[in-house]
Biopython code that builds the backbone (N, CA, C, O; Angstrom):
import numpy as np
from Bio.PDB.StructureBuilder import StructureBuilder

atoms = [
    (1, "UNK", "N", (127.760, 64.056, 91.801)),
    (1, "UNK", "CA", (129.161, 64.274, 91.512)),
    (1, "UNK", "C", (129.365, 65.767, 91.315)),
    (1, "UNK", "O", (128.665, 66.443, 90.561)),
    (2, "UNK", "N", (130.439, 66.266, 92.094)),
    (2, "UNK", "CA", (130.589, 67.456, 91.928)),
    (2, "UNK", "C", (132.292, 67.620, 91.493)),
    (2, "UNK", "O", (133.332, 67.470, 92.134)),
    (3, "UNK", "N", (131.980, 68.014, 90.035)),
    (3, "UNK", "CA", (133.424, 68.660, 89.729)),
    (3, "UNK", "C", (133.713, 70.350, 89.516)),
    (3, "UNK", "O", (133.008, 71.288, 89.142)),
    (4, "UNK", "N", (135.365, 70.187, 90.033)),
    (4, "UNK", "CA", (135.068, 71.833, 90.244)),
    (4, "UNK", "C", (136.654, 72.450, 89.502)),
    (4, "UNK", "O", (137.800, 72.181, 89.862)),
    (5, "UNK", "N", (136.191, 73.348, 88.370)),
    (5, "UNK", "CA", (136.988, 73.673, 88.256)),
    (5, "UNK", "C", (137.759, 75.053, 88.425)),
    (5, "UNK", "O", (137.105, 75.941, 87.877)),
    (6, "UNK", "N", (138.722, 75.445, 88.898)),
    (6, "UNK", "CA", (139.549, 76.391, 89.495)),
    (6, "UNK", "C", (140.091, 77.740, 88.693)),
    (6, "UNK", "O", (140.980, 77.460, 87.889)),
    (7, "UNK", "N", (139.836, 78.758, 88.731)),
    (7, "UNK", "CA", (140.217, 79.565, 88.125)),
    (7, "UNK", "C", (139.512, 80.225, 86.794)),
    (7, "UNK", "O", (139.894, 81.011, 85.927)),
    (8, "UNK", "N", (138.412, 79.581, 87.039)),
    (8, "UNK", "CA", (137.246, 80.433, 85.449)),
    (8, "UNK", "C", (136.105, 81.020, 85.961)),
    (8, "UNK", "O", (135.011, 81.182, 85.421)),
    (9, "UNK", "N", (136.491, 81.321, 87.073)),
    (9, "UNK", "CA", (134.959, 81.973, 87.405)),
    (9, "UNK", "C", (135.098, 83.619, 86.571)),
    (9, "UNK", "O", (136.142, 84.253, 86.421)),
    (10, "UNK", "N", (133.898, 83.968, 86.182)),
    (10, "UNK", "CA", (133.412, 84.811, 85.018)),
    (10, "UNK", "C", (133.505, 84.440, 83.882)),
    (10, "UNK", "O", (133.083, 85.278, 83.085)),
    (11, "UNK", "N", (133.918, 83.441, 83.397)),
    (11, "UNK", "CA", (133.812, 82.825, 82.060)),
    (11, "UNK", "C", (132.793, 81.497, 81.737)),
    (11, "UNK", "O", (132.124, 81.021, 82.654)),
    (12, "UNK", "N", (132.741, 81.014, 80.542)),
    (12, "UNK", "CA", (131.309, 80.895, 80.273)),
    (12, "UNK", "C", (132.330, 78.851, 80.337)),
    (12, "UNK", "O", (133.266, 78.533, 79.604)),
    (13, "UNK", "N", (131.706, 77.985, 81.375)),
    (13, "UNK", "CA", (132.578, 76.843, 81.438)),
    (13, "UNK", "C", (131.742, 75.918, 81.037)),
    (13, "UNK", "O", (130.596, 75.980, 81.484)),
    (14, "UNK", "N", (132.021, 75.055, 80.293)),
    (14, "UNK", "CA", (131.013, 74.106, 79.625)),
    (14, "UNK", "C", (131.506, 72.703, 79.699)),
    (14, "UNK", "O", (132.716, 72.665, 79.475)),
    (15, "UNK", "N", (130.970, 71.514, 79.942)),
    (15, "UNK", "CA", (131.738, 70.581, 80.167)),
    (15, "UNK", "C", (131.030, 69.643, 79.283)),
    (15, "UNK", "O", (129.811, 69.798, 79.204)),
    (16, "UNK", "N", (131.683, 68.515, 78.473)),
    (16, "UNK", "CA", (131.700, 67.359, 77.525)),
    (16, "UNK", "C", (131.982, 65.816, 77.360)),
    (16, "UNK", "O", (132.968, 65.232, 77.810)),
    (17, "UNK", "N", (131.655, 65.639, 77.133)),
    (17, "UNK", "CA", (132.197, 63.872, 77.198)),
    (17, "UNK", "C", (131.071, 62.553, 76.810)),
    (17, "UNK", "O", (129.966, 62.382, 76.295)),
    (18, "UNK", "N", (132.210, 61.772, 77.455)),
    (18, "UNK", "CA", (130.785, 60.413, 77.029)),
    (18, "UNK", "C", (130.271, 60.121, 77.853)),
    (18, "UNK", "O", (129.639, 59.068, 77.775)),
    (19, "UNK", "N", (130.256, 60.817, 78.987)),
    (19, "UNK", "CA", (128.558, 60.356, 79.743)),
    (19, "UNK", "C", (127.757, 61.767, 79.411)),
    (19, "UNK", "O", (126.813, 62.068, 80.140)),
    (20, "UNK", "N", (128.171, 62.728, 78.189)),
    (20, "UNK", "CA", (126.163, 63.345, 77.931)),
    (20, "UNK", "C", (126.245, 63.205, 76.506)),
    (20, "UNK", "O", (125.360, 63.812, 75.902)),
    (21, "UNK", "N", (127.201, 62.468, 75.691)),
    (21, "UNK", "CA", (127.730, 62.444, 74.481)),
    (21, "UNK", "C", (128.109, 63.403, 73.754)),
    (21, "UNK", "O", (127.386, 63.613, 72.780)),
    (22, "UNK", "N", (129.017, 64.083, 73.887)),
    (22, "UNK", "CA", (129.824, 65.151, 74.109)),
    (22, "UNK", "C", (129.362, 66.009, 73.577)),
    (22, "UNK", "O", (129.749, 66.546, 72.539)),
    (23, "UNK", "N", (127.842, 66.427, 74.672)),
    (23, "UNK", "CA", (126.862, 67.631, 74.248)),
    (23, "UNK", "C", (127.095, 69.032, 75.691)),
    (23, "UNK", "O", (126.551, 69.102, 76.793)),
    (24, "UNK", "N", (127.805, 69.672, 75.231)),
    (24, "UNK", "CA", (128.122, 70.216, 76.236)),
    (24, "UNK", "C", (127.325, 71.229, 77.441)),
    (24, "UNK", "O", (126.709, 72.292, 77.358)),
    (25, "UNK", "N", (127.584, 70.558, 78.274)),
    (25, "UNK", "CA", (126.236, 70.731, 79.337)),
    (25, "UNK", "C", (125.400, 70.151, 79.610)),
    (25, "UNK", "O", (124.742, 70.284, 80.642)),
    (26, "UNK", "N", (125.165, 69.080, 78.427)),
    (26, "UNK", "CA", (123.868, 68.348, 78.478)),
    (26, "UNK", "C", (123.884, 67.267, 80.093)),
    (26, "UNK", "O", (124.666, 66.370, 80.410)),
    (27, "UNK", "N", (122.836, 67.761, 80.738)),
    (27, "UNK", "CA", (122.320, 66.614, 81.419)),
    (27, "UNK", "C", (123.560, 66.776, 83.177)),
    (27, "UNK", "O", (123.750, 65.974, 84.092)),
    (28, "UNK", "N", (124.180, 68.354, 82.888)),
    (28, "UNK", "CA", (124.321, 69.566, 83.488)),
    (28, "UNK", "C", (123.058, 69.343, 85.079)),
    (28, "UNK", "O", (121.865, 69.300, 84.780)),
    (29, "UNK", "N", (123.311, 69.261, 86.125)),
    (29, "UNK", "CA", (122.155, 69.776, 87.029)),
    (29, "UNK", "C", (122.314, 71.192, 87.697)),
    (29, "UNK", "O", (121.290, 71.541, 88.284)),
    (30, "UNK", "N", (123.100, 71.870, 87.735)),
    (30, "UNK", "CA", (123.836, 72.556, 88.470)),
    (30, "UNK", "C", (125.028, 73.086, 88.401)),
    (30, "UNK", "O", (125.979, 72.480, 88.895)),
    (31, "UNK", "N", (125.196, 74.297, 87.784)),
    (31, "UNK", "CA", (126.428, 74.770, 87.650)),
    (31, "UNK", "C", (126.484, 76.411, 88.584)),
    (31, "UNK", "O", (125.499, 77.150, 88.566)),
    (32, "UNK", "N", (127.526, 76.716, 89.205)),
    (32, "UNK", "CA", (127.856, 77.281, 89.972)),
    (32, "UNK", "C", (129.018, 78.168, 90.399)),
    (32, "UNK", "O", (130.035, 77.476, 90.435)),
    (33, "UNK", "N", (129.251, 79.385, 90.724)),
    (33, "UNK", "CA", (130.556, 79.963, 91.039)),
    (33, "UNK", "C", (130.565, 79.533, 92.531)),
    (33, "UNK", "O", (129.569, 79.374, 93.236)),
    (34, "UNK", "N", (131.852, 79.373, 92.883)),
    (34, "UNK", "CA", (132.265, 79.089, 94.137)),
    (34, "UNK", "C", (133.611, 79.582, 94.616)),
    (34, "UNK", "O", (134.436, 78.718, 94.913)),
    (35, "UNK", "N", (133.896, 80.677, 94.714)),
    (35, "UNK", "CA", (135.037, 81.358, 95.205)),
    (35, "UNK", "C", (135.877, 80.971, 94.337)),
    (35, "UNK", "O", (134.923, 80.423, 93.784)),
    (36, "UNK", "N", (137.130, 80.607, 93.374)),
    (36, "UNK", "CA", (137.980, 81.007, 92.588)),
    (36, "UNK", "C", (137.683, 79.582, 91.856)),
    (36, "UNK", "O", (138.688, 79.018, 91.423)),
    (37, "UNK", "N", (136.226, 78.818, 91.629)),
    (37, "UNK", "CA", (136.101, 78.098, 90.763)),
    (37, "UNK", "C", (135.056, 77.737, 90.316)),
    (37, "UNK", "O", (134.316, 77.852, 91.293)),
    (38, "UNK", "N", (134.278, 77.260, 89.261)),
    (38, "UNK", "CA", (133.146, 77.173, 88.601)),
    (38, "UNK", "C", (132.966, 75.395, 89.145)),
    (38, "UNK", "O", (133.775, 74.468, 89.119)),
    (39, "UNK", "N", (131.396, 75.481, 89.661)),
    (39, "UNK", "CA", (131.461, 73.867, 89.548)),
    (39, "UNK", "C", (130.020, 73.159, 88.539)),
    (39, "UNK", "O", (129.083, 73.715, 87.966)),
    (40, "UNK", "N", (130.324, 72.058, 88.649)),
    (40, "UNK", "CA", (129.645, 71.290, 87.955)),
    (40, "UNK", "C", (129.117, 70.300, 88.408)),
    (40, "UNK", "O", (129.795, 69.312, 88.688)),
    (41, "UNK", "N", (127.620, 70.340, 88.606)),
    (41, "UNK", "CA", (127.021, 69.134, 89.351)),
    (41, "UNK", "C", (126.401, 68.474, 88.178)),
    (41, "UNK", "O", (125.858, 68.995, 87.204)),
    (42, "UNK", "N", (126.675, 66.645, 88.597)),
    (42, "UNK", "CA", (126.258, 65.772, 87.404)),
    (42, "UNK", "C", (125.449, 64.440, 88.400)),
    (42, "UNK", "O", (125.171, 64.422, 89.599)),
    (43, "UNK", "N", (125.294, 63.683, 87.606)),
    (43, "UNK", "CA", (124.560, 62.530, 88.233)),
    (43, "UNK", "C", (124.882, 61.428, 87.354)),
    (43, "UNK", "O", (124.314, 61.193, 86.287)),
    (44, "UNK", "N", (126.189, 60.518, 88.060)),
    (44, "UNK", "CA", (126.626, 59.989, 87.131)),
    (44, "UNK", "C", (126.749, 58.019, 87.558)),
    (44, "UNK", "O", (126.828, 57.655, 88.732)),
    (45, "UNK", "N", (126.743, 57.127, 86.521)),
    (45, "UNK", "CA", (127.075, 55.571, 87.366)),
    (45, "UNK", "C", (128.625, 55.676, 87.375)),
    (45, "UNK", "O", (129.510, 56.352, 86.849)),
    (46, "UNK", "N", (128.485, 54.655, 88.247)),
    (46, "UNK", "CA", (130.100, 54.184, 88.986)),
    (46, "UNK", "C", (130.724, 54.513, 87.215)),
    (46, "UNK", "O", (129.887, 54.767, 86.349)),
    (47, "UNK", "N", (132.038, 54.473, 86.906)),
    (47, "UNK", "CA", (132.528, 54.620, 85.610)),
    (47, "UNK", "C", (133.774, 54.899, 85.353)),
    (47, "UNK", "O", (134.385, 54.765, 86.413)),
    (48, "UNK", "N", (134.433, 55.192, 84.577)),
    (48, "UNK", "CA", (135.638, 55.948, 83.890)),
    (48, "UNK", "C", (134.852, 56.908, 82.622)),
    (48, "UNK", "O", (134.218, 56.386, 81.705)),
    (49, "UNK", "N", (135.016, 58.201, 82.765)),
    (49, "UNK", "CA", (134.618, 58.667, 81.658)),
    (49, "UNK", "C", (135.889, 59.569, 81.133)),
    (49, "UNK", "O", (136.922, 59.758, 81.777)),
    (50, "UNK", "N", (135.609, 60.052, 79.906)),
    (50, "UNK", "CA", (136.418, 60.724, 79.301)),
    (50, "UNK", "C", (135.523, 62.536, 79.030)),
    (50, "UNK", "O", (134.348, 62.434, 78.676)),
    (51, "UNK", "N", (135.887, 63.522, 79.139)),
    (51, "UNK", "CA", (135.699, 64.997, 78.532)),
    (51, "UNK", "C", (136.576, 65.712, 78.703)),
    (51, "UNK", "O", (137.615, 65.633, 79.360)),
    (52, "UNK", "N", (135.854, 66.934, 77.676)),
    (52, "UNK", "CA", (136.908, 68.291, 77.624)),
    (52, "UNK", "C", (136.008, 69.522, 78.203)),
    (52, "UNK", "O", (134.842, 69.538, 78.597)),
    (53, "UNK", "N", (136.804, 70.352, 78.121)),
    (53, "UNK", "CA", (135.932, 71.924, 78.474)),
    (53, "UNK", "C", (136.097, 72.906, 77.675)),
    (53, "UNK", "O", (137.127, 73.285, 77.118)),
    (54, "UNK", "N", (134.879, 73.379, 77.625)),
    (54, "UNK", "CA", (134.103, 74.335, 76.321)),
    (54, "UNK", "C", (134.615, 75.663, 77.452)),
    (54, "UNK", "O", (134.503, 75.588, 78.676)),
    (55, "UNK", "N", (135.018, 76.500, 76.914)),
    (55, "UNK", "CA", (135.499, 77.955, 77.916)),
    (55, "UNK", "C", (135.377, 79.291, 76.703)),
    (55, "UNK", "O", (136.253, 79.631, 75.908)),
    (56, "UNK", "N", (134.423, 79.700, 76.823)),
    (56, "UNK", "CA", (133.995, 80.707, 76.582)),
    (56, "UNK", "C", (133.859, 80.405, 74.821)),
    (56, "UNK", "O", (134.056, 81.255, 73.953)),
    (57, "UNK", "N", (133.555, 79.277, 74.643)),
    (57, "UNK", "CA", (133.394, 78.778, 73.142)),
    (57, "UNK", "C", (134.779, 77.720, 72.444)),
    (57, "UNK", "O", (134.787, 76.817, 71.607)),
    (58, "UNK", "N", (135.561, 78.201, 73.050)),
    (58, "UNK", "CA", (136.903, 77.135, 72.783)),
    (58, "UNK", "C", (137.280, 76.026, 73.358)),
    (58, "UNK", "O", (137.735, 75.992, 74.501)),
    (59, "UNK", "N", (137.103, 74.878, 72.512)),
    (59, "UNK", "CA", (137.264, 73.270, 73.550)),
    (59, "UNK", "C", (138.260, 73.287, 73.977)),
    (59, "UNK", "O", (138.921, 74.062, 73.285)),
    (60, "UNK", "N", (139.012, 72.776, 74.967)),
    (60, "UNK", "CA", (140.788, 72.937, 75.770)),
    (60, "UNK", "C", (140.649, 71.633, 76.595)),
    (60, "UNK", "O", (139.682, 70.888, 76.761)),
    (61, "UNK", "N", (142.305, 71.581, 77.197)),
    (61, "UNK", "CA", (142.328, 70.450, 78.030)),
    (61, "UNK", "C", (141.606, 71.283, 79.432)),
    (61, "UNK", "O", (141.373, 72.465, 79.684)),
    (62, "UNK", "N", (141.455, 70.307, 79.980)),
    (62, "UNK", "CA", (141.373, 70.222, 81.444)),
    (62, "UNK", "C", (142.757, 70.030, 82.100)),
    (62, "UNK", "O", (143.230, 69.018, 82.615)),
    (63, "UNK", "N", (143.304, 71.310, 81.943)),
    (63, "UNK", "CA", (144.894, 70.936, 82.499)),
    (63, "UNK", "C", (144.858, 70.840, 83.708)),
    (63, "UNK", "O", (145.961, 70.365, 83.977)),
    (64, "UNK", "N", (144.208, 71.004, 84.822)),
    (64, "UNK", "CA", (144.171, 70.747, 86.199)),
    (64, "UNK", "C", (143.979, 69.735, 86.795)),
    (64, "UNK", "O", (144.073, 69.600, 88.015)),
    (65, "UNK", "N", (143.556, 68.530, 85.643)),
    (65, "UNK", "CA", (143.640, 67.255, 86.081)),
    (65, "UNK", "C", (144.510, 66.583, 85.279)),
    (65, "UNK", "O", (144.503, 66.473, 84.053)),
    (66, "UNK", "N", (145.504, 66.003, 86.355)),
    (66, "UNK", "CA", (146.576, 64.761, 85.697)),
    (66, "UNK", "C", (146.463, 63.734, 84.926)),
    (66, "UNK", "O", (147.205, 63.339, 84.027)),
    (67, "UNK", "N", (145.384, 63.280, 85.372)),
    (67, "UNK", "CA", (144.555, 61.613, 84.806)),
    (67, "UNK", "C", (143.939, 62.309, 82.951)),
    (67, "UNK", "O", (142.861, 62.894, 82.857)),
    (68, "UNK", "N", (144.686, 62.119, 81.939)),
    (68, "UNK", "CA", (144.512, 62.116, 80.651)),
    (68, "UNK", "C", (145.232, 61.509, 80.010)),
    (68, "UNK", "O", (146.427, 61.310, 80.226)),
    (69, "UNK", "N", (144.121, 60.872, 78.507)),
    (69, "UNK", "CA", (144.811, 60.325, 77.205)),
    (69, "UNK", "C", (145.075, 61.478, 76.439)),
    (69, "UNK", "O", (144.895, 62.665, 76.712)),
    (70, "UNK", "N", (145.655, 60.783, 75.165)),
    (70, "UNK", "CA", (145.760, 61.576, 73.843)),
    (70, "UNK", "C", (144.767, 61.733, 73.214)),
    (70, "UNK", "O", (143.977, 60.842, 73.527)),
    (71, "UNK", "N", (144.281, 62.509, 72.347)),
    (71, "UNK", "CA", (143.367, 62.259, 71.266)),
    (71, "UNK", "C", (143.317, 62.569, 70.187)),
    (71, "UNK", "O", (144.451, 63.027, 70.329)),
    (72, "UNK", "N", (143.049, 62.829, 68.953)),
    (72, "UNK", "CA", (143.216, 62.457, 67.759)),
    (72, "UNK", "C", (143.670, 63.780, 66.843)),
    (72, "UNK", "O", (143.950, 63.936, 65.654)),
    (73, "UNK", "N", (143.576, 64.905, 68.355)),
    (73, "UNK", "CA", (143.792, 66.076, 67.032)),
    (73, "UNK", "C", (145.201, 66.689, 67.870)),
    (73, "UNK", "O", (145.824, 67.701, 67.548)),
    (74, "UNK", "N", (145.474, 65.863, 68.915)),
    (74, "UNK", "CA", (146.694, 66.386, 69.509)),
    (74, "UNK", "C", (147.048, 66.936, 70.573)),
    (74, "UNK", "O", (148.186, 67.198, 70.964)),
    (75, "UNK", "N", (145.506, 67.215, 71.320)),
    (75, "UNK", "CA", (145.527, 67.601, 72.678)),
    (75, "UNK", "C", (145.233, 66.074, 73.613)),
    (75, "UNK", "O", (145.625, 64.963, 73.259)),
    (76, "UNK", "N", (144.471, 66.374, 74.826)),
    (76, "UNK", "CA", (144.120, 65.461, 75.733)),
    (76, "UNK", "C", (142.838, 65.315, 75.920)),
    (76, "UNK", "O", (142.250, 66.393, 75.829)),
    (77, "UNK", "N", (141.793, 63.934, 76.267)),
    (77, "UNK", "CA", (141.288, 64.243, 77.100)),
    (77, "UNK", "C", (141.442, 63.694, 78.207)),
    (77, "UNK", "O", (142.161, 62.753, 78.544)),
    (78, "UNK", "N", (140.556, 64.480, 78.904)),
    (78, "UNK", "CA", (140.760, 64.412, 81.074)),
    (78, "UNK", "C", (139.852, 62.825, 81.373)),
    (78, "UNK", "O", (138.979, 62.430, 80.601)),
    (79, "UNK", "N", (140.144, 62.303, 82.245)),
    (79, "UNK", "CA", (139.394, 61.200, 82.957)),
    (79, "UNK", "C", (138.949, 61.295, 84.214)),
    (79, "UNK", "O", (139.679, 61.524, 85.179)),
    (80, "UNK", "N", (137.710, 61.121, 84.263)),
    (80, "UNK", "CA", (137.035, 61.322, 85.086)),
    (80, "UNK", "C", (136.592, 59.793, 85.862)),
    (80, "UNK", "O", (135.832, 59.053, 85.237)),
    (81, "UNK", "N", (137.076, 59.383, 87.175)),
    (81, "UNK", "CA", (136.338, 58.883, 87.874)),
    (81, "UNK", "C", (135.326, 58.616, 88.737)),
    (81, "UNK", "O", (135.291, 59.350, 89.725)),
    (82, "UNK", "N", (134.262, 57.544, 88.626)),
    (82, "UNK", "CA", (133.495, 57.798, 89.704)),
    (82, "UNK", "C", (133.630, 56.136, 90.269)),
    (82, "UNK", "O", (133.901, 55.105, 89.654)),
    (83, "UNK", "N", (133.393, 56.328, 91.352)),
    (83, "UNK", "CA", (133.553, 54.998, 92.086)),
    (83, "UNK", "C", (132.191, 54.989, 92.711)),
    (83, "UNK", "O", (131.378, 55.912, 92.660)),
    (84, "UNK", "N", (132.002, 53.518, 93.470)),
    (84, "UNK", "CA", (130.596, 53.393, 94.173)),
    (84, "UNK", "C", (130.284, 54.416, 95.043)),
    (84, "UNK", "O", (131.296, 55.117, 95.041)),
    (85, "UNK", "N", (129.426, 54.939, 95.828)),
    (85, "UNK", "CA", (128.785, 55.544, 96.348)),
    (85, "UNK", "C", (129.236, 54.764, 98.246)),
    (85, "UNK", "O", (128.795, 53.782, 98.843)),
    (86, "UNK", "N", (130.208, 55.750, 98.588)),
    (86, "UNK", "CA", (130.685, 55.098, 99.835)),
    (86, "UNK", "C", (129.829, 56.118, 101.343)),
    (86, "UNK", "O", (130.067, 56.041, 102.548)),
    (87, "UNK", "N", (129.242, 56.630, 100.902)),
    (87, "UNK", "CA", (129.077, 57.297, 101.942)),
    (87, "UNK", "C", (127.640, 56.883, 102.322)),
    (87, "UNK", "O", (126.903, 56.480, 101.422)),
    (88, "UNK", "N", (127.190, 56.954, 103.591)),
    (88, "UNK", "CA", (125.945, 56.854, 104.203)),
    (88, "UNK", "C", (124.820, 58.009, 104.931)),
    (88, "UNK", "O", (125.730, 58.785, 105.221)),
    (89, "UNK", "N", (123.774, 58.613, 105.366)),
    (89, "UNK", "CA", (123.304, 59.555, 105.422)),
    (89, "UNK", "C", (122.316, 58.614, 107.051)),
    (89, "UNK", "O", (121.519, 57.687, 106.908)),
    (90, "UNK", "N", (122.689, 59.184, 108.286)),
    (90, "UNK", "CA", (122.046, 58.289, 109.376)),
    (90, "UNK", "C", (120.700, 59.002, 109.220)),
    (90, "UNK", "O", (120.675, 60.094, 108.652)),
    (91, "UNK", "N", (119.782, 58.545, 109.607)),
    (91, "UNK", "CA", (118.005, 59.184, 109.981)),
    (91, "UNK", "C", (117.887, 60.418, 110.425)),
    (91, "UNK", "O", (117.313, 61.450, 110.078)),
    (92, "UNK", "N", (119.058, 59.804, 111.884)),
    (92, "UNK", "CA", (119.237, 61.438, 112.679)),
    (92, "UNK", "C", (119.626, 62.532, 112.442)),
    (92, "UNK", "O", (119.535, 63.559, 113.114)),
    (93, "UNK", "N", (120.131, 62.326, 111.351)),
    (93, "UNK", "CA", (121.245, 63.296, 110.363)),
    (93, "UNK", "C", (120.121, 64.368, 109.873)),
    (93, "UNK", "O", (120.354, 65.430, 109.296)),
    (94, "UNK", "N", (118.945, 63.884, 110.208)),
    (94, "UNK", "CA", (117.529, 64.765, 108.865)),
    (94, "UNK", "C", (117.410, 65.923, 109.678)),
    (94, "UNK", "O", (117.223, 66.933, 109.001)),
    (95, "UNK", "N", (117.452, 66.102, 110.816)),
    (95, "UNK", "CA", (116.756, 67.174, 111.653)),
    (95, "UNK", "C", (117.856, 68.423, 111.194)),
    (95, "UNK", "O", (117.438, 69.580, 111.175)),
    (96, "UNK", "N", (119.213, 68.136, 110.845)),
    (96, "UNK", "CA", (119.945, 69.092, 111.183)),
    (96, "UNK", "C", (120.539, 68.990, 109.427)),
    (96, "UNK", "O", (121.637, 69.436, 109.094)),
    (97, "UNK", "N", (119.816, 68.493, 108.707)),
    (97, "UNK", "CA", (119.990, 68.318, 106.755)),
    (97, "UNK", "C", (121.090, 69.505, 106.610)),
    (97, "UNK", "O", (121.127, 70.668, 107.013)),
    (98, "UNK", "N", (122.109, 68.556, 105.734)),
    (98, "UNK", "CA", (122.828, 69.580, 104.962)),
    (98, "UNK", "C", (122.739, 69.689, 103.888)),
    (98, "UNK", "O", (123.370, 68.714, 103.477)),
    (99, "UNK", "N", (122.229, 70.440, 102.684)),
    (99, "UNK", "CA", (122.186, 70.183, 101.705)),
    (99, "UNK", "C", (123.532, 69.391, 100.817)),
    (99, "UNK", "O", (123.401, 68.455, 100.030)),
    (100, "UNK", "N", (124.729, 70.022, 101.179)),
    (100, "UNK", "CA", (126.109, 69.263, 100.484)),
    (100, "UNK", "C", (126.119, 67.703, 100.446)),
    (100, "UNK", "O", (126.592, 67.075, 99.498)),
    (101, "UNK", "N", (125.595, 67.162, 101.481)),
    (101, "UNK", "CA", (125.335, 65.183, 101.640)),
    (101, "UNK", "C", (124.246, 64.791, 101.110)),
    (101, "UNK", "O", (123.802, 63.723, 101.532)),
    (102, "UNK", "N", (123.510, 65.482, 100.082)),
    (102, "UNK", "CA", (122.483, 65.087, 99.469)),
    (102, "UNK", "C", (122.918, 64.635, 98.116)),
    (102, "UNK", "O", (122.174, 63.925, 97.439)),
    (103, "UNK", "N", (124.227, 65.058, 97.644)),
    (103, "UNK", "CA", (124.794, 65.246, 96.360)),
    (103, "UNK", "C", (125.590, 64.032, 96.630)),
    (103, "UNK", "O", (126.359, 63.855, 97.574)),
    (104, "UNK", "N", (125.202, 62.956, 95.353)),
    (104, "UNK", "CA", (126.243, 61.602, 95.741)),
    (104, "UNK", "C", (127.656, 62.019, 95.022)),
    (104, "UNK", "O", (127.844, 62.537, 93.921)),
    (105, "UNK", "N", (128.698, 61.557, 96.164)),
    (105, "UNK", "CA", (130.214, 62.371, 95.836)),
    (105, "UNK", "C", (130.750, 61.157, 95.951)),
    (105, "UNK", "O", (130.316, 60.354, 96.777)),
    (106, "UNK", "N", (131.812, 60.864, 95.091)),
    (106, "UNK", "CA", (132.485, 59.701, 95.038)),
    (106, "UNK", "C", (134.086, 60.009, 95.573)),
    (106, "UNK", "O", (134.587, 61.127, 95.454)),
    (107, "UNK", "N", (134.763, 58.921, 96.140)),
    (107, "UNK", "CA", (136.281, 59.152, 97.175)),
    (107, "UNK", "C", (137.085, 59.310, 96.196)),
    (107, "UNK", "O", (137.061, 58.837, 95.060)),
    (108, "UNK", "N", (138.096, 60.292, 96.912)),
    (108, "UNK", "CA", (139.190, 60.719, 95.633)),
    (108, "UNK", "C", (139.757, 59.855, 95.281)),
    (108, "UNK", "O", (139.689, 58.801, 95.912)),
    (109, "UNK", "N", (140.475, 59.956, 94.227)),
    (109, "UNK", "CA", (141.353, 58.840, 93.995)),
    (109, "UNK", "C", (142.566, 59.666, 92.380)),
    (109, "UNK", "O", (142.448, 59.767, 91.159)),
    (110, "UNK", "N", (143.561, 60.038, 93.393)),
    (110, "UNK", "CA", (144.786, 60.422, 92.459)),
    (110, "UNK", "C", (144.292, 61.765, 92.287)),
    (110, "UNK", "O", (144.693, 62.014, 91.150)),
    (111, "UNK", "N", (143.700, 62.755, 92.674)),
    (111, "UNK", "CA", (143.709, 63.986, 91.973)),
    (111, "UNK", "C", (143.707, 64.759, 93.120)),
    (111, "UNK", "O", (142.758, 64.680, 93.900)),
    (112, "UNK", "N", (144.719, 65.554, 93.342)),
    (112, "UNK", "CA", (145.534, 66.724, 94.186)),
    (112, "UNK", "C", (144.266, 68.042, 94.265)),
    (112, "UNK", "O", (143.323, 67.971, 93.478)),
    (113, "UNK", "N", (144.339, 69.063, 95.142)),
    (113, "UNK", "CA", (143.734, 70.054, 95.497)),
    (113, "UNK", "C", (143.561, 71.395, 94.491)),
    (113, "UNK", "O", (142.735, 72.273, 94.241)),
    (114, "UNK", "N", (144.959, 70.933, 94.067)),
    (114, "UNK", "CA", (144.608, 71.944, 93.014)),
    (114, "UNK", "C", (143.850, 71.847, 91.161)),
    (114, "UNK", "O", (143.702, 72.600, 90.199)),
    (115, "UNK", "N", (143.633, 70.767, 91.446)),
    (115, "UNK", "CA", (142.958, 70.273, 90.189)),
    (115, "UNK", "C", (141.738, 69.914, 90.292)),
    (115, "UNK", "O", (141.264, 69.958, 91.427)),
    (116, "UNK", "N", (140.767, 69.407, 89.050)),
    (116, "UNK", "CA", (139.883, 69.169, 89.143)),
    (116, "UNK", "C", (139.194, 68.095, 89.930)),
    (116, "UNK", "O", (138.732, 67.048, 89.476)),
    (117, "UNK", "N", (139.192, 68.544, 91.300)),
    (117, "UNK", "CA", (138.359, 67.229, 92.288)),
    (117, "UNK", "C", (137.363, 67.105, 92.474)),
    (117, "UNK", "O", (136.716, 68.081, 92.852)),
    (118, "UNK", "N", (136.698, 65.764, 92.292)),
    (118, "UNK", "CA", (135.602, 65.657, 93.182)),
    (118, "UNK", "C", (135.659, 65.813, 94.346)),
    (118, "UNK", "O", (136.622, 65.322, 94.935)),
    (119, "UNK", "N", (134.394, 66.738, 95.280)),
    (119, "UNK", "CA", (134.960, 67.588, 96.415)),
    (119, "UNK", "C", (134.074, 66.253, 97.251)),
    (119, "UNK", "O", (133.133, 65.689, 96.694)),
    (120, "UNK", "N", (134.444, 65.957, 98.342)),
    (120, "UNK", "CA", (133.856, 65.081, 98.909)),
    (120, "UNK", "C", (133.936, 65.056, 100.606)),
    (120, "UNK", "O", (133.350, 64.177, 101.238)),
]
sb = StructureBuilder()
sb.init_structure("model")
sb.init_model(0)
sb.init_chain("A")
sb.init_seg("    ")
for serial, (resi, resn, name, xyz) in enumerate(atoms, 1):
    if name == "N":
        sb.init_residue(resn, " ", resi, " ")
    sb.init_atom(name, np.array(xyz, "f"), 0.0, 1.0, " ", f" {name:<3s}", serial, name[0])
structure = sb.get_structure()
């Protein structure tokens, strides 16, 4: 799963929730600048999860994604989907390996270009 978020590259982006129990970074494979956004590679089951983002020490919403609850101190948190694993990788596909189809990416669902997508 690759989430990516837009507009923090040079700042320190940390991500939380209940799939690492909202240890931020924890369990992190891969984090990355990528032209005007920081990403975040995870390894996650099919799910609904909930986190926030740690940015340069201060927890905040994830305002770039639509899909959020309330929570208890008055901000949001973001929801994160992952769905089954739809994609396939043919044999023949090995000679000419891309690394990007090695990373299991789950199909969008409700979240626009400019927000936090799974890139797929």
């Amino acid at each position: 799963m690759v989430l990516r978020f837009p507009g923090y590259v040079g700042k320190n982006v940390l991500v939380a929730g209940d799939f690492n129990n909202w240890e931020p970074d924890h369990n992190v494979l891969i984090t990355r600048d990528s032209g005007d956004a920081v990403e975040k590679i995870l390894s996650l089951q099919p799910g609904v999860y909930q986190y926030r983002l740690i940015v340069d020490g201060k927890w905040q919403d994830d305002t770039s994604n639509p899909e959020r609850i309330p929570n208890v101190v008055g901000g949001y948190k973001s929801l994160l989907r992952v769905e089954e694993e739809r994609e396939t990788v043919d044999a023949r596909e090995i000679a000419s390996f891309d690394h990007r189809r090695a990373i299991k990416r789950p199909a969008r669902r409700g979240w626009n270009d400019r927000g936090n997508v799974p890139i797929g």
